[in-house]
C-alpha positions as CSV (number, residue, x, y, z in Angstrom):
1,X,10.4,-13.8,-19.0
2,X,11.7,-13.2,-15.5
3,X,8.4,-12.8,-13.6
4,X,9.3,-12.0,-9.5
5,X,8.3,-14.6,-6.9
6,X,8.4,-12.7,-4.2
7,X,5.1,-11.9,-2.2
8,X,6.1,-10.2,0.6
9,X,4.2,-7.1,2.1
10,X,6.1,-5.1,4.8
11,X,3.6,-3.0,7.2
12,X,5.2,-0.8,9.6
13,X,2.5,1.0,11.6
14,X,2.4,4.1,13.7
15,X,-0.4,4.4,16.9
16,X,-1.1,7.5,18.8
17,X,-1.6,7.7,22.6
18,X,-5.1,7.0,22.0
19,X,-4.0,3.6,20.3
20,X,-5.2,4.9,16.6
21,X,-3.5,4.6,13.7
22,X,-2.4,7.8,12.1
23,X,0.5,6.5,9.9
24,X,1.5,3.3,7.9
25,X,3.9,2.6,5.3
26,X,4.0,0.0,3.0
27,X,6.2,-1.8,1.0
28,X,5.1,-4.6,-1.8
29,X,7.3,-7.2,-3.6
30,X,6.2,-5.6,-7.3
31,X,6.0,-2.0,-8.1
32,X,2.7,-0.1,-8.2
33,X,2.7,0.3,-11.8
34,X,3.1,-3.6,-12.6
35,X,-0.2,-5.5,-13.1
36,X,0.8,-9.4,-12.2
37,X,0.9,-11.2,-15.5
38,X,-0.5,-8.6,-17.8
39,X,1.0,-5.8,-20.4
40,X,-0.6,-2.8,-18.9
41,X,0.1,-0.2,-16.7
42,X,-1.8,0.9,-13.7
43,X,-0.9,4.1,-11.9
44,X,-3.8,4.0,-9.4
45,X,-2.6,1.3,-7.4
46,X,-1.5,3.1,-4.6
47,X,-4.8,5.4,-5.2
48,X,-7.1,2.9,-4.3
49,X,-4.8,1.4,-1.3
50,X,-5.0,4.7,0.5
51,X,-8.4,5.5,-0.5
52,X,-9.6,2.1,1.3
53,X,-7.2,2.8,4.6
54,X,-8.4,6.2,5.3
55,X,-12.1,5.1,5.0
56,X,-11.3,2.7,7.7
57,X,-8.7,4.5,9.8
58,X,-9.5,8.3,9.2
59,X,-9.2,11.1,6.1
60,X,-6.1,12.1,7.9
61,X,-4.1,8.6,7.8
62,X,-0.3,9.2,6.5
63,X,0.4,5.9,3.7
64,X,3.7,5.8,2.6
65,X,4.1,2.9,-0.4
């Protein structure tokens, strides 16, 4: 098996004149859909990333993965 080492997250982040954050996007070393060391699938991923970021930062927060 040929399991990526790579853990690297890339955050760019976008502030309004106000200094709050109204965009982000996101870049992770393994896809979304890739659960670390497992067989399965998960499409949610990104989901639950967003869900979390505009609870903290506003419902209106752009995420890009």
């Amino acid at each position: 098996m040929n399991y990526n080492q790579e853990h690297g997250v890339e955050v760019l982040c976008l502030w309004d004149d106000q200094e709050r954050l109204f965009a982000t996007a996101i870049n992770v070393a393994s896809p979304s859909q890739e659960v670390e060391g497992g067989s399965t699938l998960n499409a949610d991923f990104w989901h639950t990333v967003r869900e979390s970021l505009r609870a903290k930062h506003g419902e209106d927060l752009l995420v890009l993965a």
